[in-house]
py3Dmol code that shows the C-alpha trace and the ligand (Angstrom):
import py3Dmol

protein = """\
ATOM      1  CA  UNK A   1      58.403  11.999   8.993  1.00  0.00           C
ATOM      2  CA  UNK A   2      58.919   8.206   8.165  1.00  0.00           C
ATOM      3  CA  UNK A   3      60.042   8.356   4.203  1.00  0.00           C
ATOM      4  CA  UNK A   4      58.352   5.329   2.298  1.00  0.00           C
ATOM      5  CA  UNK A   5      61.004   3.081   0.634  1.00  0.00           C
ATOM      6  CA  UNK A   6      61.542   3.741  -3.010  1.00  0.00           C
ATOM      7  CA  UNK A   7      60.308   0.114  -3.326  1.00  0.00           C
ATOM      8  CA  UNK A   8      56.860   1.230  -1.184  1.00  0.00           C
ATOM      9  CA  UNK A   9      56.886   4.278  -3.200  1.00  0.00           C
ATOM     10  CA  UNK A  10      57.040   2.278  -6.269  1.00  0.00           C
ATOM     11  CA  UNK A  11      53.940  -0.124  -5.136  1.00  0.00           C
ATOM     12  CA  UNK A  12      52.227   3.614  -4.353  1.00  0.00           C
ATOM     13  CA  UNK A  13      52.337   4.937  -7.718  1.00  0.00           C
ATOM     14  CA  UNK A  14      51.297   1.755  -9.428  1.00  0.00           C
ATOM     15  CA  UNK A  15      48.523   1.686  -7.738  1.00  0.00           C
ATOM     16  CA  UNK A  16      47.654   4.835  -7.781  1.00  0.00           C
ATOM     17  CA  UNK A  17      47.999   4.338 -12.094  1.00  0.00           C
ATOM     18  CA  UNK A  18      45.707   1.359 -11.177  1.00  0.00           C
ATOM     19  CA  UNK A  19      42.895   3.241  -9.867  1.00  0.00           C
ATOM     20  CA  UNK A  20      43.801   5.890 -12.661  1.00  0.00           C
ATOM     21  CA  UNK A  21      42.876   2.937 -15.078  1.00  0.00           C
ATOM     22  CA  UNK A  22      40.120   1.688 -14.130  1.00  0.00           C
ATOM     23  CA  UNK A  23      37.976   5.268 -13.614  1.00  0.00           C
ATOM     24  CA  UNK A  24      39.569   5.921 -17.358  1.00  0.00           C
ATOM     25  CA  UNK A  25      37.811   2.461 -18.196  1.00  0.00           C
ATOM     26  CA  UNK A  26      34.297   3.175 -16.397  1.00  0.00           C
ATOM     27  CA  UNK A  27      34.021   6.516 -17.926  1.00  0.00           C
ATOM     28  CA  UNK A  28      34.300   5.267 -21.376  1.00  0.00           C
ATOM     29  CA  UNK A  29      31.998   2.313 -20.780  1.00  0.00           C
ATOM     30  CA  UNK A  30      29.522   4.957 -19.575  1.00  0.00           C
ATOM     31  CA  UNK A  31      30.312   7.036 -22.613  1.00  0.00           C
ATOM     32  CA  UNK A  32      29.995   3.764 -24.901  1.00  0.00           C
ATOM     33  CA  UNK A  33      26.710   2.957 -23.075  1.00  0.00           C
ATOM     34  CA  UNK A  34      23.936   2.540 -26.060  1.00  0.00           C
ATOM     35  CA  UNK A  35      20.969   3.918 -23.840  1.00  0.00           C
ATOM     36  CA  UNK A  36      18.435   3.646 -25.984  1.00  0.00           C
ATOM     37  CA  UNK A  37      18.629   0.530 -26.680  1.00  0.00           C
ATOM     38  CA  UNK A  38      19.598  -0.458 -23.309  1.00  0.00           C
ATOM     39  CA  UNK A  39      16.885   1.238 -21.924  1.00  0.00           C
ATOM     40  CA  UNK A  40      14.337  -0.687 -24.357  1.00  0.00           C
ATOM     41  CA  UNK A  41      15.670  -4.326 -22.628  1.00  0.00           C
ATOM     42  CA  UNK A  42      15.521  -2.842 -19.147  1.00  0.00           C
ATOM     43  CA  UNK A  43      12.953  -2.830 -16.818  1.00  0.00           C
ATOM     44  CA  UNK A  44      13.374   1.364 -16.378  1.00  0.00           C
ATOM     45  CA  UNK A  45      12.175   1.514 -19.778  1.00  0.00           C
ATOM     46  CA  UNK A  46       8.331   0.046 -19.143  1.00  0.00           C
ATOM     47  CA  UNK A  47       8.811   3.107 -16.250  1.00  0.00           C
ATOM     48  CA  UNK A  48       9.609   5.717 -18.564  1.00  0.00           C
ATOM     49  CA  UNK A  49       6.421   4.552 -21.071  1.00  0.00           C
ATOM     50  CA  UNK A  50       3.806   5.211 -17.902  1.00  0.00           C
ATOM     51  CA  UNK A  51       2.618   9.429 -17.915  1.00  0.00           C
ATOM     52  CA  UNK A  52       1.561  11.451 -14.720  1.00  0.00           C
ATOM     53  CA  UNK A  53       4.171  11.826 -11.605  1.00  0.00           C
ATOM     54  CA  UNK A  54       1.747   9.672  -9.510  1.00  0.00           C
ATOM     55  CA  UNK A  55       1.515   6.457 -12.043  1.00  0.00           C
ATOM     56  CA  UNK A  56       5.371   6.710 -12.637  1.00  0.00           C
ATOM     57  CA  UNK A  57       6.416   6.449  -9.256  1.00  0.00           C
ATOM     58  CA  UNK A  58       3.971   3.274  -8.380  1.00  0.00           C
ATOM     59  CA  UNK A  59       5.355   2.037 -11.437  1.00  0.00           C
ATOM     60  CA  UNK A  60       8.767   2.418 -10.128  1.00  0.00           C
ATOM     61  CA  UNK A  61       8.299   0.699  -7.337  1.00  0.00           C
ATOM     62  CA  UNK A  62       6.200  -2.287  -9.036  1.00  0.00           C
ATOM     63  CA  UNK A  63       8.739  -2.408 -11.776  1.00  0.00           C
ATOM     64  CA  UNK A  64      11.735  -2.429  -9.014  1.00  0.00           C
ATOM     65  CA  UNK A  65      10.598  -4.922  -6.555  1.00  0.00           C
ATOM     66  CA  UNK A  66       9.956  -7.190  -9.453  1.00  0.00           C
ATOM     67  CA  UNK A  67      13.477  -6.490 -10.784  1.00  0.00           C
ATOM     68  CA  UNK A  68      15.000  -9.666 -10.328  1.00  0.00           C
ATOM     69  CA  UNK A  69      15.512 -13.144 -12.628  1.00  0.00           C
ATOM     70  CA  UNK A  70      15.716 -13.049 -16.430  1.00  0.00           C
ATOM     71  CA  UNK A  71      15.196  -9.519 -17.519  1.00  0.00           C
ATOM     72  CA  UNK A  72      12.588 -10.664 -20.782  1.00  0.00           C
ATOM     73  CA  UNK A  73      10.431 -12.604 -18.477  1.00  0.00           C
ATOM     74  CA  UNK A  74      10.460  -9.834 -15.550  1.00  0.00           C
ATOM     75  CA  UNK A  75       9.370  -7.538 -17.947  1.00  0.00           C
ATOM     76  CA  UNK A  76       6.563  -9.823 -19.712  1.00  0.00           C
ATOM     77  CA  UNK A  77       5.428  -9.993 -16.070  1.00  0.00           C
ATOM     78  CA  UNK A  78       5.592  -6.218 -15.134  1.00  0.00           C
ATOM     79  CA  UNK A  79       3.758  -4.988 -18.646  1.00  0.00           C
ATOM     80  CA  UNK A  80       1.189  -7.530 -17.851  1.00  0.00           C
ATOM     81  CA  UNK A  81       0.577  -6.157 -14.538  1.00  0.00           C
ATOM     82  CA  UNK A  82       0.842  -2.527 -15.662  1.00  0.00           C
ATOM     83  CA  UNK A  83      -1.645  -3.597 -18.633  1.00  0.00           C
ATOM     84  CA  UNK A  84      -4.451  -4.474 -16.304  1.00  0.00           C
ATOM     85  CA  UNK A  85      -3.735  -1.420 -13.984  1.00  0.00           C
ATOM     86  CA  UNK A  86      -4.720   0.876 -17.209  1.00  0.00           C
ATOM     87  CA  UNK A  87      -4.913   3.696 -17.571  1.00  0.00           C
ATOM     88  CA  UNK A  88      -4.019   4.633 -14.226  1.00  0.00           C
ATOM     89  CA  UNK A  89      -2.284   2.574 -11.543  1.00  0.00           C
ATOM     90  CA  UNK A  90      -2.978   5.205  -9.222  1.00  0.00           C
ATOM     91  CA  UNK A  91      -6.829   5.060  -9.602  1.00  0.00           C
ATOM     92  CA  UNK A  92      -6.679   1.411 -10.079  1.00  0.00           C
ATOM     93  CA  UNK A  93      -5.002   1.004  -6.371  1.00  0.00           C
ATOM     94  CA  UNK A  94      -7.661   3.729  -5.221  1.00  0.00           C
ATOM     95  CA  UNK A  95     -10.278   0.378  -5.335  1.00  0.00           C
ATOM     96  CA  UNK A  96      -8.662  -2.419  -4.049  1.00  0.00           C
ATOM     97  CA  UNK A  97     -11.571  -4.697  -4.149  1.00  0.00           C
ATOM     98  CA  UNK A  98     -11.467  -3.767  -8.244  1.00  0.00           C
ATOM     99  CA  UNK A  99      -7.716  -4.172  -7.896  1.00  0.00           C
ATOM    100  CA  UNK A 100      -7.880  -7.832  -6.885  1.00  0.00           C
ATOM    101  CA  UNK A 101     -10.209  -8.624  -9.589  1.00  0.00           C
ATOM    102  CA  UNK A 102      -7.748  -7.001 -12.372  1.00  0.00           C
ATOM    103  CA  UNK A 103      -4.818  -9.171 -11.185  1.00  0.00           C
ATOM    104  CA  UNK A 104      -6.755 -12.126 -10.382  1.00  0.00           C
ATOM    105  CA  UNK A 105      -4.249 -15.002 -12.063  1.00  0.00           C
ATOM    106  CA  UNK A 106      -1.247 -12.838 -12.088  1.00  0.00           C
ATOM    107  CA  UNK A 107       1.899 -14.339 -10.889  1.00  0.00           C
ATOM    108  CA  UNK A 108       6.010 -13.515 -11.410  1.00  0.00           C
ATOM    109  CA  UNK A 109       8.111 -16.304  -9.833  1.00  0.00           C
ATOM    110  CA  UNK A 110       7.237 -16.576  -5.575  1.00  0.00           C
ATOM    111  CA  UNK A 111       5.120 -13.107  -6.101  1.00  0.00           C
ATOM    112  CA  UNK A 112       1.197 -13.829  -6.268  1.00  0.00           C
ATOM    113  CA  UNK A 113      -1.428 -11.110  -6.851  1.00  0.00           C
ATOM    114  CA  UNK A 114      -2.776 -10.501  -3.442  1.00  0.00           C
ATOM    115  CA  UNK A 115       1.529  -9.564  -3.220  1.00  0.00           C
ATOM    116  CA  UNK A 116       1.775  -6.739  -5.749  1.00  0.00           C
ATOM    117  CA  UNK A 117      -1.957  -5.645  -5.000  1.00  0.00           C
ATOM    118  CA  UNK A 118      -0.882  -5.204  -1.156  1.00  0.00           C
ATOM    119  CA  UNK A 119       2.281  -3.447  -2.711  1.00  0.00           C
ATOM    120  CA  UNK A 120       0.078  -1.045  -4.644  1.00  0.00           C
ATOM    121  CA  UNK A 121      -2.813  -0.555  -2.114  1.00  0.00           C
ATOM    122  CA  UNK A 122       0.171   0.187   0.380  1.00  0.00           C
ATOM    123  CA  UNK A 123       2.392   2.464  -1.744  1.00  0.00           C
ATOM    124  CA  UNK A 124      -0.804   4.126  -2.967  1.00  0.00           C
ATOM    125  CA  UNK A 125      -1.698   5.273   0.560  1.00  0.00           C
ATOM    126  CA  UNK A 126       1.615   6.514   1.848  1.00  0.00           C
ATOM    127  CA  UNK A 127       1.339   8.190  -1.879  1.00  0.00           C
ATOM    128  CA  UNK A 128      -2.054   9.898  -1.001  1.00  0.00           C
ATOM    129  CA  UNK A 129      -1.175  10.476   3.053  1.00  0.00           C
ATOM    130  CA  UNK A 130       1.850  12.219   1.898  1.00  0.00           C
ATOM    131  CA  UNK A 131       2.022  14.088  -1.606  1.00  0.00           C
ATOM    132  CA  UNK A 132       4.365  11.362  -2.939  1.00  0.00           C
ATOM    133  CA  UNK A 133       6.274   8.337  -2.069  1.00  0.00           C
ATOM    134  CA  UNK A 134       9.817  10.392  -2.651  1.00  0.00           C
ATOM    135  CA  UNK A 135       7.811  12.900   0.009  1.00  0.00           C
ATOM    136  CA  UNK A 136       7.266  10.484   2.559  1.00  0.00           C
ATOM    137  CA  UNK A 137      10.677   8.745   2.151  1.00  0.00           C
ATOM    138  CA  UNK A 138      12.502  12.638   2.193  1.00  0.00           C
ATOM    139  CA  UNK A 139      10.728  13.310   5.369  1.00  0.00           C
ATOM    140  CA  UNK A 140      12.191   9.819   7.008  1.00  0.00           C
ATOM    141  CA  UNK A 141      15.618  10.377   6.153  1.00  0.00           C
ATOM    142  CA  UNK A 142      14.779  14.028   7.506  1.00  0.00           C
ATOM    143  CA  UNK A 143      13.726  11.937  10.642  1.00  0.00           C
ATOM    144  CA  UNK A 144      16.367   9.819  11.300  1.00  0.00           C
ATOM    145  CA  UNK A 145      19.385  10.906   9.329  1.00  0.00           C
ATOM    146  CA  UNK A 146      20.274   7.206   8.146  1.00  0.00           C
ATOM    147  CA  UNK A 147      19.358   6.342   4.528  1.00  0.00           C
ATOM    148  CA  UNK A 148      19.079   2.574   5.817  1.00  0.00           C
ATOM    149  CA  UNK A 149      16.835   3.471   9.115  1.00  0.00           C
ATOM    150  CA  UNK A 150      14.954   5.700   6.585  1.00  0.00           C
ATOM    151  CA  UNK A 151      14.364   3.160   3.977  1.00  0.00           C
ATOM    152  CA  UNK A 152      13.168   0.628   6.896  1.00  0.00           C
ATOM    153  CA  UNK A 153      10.518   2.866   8.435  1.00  0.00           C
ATOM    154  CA  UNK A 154       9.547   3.463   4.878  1.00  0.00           C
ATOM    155  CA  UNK A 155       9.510   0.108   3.664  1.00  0.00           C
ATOM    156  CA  UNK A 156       7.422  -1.229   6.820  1.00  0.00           C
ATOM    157  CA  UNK A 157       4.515   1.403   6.758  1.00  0.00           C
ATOM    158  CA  UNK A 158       3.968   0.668   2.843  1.00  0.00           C
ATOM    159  CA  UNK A 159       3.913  -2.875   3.931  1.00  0.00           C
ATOM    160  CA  UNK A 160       1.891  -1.907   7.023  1.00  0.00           C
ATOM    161  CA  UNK A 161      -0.665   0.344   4.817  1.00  0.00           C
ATOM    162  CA  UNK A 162      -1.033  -2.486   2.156  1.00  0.00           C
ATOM    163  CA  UNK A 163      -1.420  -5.459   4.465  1.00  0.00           C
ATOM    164  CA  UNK A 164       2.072  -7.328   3.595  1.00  0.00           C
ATOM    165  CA  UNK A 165       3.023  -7.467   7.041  1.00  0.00           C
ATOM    166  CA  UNK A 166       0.502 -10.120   7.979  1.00  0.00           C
ATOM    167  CA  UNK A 167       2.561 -13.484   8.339  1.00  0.00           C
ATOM    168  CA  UNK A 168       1.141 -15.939   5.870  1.00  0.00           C
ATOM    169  CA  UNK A 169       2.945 -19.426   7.339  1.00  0.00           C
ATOM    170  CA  UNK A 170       4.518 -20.625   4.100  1.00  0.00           C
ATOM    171  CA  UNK A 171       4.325 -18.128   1.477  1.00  0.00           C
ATOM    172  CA  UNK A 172       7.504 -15.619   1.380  1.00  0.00           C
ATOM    173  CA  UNK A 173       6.255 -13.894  -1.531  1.00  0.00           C
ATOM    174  CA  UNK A 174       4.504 -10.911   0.642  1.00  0.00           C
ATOM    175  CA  UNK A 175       7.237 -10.195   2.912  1.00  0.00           C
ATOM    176  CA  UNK A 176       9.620 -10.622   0.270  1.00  0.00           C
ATOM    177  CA  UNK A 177       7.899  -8.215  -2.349  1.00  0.00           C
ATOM    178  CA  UNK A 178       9.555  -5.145  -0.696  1.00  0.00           C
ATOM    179  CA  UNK A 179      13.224  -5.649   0.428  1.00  0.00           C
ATOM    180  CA  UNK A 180      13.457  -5.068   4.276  1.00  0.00           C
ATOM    181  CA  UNK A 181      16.996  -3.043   4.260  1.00  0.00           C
ATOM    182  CA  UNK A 182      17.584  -3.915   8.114  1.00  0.00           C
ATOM    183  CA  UNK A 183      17.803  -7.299   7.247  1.00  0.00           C
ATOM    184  CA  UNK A 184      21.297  -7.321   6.202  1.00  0.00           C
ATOM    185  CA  UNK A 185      20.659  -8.082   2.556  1.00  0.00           C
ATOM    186  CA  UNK A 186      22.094  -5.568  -0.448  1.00  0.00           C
ATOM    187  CA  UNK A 187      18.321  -4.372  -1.168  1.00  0.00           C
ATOM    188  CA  UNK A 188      19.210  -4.343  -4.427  1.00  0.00           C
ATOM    189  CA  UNK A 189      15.802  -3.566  -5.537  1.00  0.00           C
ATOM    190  CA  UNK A 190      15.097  -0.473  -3.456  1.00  0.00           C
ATOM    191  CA  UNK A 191      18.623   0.850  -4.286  1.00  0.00           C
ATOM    192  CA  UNK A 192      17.720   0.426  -7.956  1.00  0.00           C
ATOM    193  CA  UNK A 193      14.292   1.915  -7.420  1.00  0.00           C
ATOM    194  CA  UNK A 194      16.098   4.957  -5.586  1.00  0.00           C
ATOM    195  CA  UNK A 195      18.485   4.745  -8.272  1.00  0.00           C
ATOM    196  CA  UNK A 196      15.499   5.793 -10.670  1.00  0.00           C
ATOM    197  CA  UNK A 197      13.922   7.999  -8.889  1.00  0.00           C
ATOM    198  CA  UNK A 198      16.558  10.375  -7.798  1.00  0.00           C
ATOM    199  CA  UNK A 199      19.444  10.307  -9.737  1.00  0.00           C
ATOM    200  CA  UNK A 200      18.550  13.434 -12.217  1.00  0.00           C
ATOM    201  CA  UNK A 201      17.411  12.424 -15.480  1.00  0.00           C
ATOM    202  CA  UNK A 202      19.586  10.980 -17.800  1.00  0.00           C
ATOM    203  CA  UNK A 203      17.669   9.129 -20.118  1.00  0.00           C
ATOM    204  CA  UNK A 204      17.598   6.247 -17.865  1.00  0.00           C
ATOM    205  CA  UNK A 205      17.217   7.523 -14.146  1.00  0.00           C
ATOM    206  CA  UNK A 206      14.353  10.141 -13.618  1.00  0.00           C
ATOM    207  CA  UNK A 207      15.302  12.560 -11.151  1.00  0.00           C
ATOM    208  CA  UNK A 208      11.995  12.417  -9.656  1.00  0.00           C
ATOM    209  CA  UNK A 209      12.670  12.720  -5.772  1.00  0.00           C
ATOM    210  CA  UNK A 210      14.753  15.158  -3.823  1.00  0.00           C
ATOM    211  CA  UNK A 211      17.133  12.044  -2.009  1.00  0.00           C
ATOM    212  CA  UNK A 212      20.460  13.048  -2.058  1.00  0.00           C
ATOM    213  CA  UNK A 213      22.307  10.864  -4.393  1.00  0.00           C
ATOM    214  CA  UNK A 214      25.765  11.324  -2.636  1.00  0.00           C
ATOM    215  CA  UNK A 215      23.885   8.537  -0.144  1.00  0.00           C
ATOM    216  CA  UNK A 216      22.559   6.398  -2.450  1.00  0.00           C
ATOM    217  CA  UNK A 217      24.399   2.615  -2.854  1.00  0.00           C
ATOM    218  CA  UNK A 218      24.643   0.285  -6.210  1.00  0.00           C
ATOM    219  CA  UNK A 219      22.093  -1.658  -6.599  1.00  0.00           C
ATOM    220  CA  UNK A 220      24.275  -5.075  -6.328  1.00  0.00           C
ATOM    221  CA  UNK A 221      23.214  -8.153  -8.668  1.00  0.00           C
ATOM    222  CA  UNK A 222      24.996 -10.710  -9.974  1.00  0.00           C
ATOM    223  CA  UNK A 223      26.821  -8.672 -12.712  1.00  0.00           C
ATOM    224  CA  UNK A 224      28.043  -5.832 -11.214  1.00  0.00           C
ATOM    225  CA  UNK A 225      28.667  -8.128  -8.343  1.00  0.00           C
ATOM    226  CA  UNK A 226      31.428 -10.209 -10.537  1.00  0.00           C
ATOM    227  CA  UNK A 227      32.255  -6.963 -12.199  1.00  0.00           C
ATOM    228  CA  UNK A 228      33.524  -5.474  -8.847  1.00  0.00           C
ATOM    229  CA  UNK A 229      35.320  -8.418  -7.395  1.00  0.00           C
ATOM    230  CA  UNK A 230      37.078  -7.901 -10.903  1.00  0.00           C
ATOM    231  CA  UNK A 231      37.971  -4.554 -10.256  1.00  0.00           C
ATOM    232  CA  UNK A 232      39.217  -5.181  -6.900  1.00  0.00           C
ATOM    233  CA  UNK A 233      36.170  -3.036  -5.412  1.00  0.00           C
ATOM    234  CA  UNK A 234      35.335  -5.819  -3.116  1.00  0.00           C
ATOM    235  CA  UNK A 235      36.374  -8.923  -2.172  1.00  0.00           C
ATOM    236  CA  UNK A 236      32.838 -10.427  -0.573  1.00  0.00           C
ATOM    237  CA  UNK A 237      31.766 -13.443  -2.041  1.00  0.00           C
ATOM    238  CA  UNK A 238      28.169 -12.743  -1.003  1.00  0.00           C
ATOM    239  CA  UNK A 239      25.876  -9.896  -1.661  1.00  0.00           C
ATOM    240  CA  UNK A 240      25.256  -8.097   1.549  1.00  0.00           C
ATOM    241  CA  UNK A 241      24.441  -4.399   2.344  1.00  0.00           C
ATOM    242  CA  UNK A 242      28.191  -4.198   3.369  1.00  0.00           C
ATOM    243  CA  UNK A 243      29.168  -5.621  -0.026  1.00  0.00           C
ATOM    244  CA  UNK A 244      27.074  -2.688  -1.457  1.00  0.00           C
ATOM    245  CA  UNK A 245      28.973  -0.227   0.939  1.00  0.00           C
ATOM    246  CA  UNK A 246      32.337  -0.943  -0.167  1.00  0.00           C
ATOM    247  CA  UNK A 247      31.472  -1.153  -3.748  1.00  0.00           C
ATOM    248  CA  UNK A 248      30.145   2.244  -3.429  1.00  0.00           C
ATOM    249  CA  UNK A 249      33.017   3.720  -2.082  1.00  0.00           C
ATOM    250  CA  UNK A 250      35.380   2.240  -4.528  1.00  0.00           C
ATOM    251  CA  UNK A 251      33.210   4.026  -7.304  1.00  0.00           C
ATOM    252  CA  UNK A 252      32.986   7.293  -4.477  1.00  0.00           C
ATOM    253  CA  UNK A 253      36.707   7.463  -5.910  1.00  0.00           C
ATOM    254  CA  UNK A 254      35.825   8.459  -9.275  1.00  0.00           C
ATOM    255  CA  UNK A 255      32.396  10.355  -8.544  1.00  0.00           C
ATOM    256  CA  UNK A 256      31.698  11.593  -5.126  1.00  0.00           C
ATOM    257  CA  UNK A 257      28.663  14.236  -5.804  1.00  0.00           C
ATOM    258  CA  UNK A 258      27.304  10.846  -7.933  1.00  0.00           C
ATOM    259  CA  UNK A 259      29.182   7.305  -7.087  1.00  0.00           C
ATOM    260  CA  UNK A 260      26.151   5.182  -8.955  1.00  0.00           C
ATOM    261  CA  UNK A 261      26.175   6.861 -11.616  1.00  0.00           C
ATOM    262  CA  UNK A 262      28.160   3.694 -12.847  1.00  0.00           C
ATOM    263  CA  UNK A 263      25.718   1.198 -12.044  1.00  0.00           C
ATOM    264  CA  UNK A 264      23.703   1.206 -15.258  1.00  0.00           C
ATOM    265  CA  UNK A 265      26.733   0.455 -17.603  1.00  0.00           C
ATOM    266  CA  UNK A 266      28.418  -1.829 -15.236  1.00  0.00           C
ATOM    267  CA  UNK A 267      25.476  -3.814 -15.142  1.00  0.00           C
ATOM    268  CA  UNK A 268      24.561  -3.845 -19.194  1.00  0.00           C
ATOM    269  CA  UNK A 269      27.746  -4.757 -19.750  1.00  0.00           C
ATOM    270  CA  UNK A 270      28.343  -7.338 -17.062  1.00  0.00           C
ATOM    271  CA  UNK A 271      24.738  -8.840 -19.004  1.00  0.00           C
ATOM    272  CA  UNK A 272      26.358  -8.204 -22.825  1.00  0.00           C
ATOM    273  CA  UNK A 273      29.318  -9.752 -22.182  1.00  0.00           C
ATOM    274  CA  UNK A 274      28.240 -12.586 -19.274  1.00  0.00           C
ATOM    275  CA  UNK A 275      31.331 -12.517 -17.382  1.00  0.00           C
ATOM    276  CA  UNK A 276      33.318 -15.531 -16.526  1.00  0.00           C
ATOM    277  CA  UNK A 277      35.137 -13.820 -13.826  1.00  0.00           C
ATOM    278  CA  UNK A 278      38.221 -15.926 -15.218  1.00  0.00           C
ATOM    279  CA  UNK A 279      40.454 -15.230 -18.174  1.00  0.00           C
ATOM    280  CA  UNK A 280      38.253 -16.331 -21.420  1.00  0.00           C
ATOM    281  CA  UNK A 281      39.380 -15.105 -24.765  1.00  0.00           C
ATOM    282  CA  UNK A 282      36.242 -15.532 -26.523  1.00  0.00           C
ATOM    283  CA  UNK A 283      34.076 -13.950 -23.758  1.00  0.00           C
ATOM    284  CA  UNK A 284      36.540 -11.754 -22.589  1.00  0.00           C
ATOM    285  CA  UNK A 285      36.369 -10.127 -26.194  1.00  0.00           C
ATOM    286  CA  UNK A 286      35.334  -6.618 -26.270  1.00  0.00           C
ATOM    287  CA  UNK A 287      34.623  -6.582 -21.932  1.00  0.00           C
ATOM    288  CA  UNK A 288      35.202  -2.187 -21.806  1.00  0.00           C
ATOM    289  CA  UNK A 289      37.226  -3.088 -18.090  1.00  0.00           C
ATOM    290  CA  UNK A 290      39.218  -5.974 -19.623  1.00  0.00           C
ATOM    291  CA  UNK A 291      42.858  -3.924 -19.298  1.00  0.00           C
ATOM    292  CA  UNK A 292      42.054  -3.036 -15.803  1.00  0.00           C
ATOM    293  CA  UNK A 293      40.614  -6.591 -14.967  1.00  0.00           C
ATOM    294  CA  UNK A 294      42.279  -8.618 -11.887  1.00  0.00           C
ATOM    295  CA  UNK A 295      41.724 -11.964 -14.325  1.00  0.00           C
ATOM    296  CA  UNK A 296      44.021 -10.024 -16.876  1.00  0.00           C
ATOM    297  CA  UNK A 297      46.934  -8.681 -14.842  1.00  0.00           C
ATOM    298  CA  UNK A 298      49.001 -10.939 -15.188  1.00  0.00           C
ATOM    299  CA  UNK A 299      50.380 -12.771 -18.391  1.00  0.00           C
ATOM    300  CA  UNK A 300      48.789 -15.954 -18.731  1.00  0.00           C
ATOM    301  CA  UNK A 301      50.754 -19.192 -16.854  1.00  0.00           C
ATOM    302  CA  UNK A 302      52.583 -21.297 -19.365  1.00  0.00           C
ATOM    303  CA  UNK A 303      52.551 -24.840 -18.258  1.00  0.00           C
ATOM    304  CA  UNK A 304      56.252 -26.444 -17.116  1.00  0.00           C
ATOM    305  CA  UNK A 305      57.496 -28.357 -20.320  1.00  0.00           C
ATOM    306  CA  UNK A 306      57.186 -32.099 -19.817  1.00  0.00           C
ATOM    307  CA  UNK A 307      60.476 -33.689 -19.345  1.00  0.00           C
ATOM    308  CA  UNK A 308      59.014 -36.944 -20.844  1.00  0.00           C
ATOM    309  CA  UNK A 309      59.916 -38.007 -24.056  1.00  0.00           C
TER     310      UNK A 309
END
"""
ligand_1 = """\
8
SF4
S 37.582 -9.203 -18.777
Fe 36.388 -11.096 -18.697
S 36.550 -11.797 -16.595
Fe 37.164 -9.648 -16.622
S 35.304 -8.510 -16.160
Fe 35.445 -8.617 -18.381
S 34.248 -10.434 -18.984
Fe 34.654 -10.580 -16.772
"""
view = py3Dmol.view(width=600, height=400)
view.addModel(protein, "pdb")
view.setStyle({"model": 0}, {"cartoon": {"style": "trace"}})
view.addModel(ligand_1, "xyz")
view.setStyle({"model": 1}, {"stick": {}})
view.zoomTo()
view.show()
């Protein structure tokens, strides 16, 4: 057996203090976590406010697939819809000739309401067809054994059953609605909306669908993005379902039964503290993973003296 030089064995143990550091640091920004009052600001929290197993769930995947942009105006947009579904999304999608009518004039960003109608009328379907949408997307990872493969077959019959499949020329809005996760992209919406749905209940996620969470990835925006090329979980500049995979697996480290368990703190305070991802004093100030932070590893470079008089 090759012995590792004490100078190798050095570089082992500080990195394995390293990793040490930064799980101690995400379990007490998880443990720090207002989440009540994160919740409130979040679009889960419209979720949580909608009764009956059936409404929640098409909430959850309304309120997910419009998850993206400034969170205040997302959820202005989501309440809105969710206000003329009432009381019942479910019976509201039952009719979608009524449907159109109630979100006649409804828009968020590229969506349109013939979008999020064709998202309801299709999610409502595989909803009736199957028992629920956690049903149906159980019995295609059943199916095929891949949580991506699953999520694609899953994604495309909701789009088939609701008519978003038809190609519209110039408008992306109906394609885009639901994230296809075979095109390459993080699908940062679905993971959040499987996030939700199956991670047990927490006071944020609901534990409403038997998915096993060991599979799930973090849903990768912007924040926990920077927050993870901080950490050292990833060094991808762009967001891609790989990016997702080795973020994942960096948090795996400190949670294997549960690696996104993280996500939800990562990402409120990635938001609370709008990261630089450089060495800033002022909004560096209170960041819960600043001692493990690649931006603060090192001391600070002092500028040579100038040898001018
Ligand atoms: S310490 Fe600063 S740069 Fe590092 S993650 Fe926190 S806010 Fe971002």
């Amino acid at each position: 057996m090759v012995r590792p030089t004490p100078a190798a064995s050095r570089r082992i143990a500080r990195e394995a203090d390293r990793l040490d550091a930064i799980g101690a640091a995400l379990d007490a920004i998880r443990a720090r976590c207002d989440v009540s009052a994160r919740v409130a600001a979040d679009p889960v929290g419209l979720v949580h406010a909608v009764r009956g197993a059936a409404d929640r769930e098409l909430a959850a995947i309304v309120a997910s697939s419009l998850a993206f942009g400034n969170v205040k105006a997302l959820r202005a947009k989501i309440a809105d819809a969710f206000a003329r579904c009432a009381p019942s999304l479910a019976r509201a999608a039952d009719d979608p000739r009524a449907l159109a009518e109630r979100l006649r004039g409804w828009k968020h960003r590229v969506y349109r309401a013939e979008d999020l109608a064709g998202l309801l009328v299709g999610a409502r379907r595989v909803q009736v067809a199957d028992g629920t949408l956690g049903a149906a997307l159980s019995a295609e990872i059943r199916r095929s054994g891949d949580l991506r493969a699953a999520l694609g077959a899953w994604t495309a019959r909701i789009r088939r059953e609701g008519g978003l499949d038809r190609d519209d020329g110039a408008r992306r809005g109906a394609r885009h609605i639901l994230a296809d996760p075979e095109a390459g992209s993080a699908a940062k919406r679905l993971m959040l909306l499987l996030r939700w749905m199956a991670r047990p209940a927490d006071g944020v996620d609901l534990g409403l669908w038997d998915v096993p969470i060991d599979r799930l990835l973090v849903p990768v925006d912007v924040h926990v993005h920077k927050l993870a090329r901080n950490l050292g979980f990833t060094a991808r500049a762009s967001v891609t379902w790989r990016t997702a995979e080795e973020i994942t697996a960096a948090l795996r480290r400190y949670d294997p039964r549960d690696p996104v368990k993280y996500d939800f703190a990562l990402c409120h305070l990635g938001m609370a503290q709008r990261c630089p991802s450089r060495r800033d004093e002022d909004r560096c100030e209170g960041c819960g993973i600043r001692s493990v932070c690649r931006h603060w590893a090192d001391p600070p470079r002092r500028r040579a003296p100038s040898s001018g008089a």
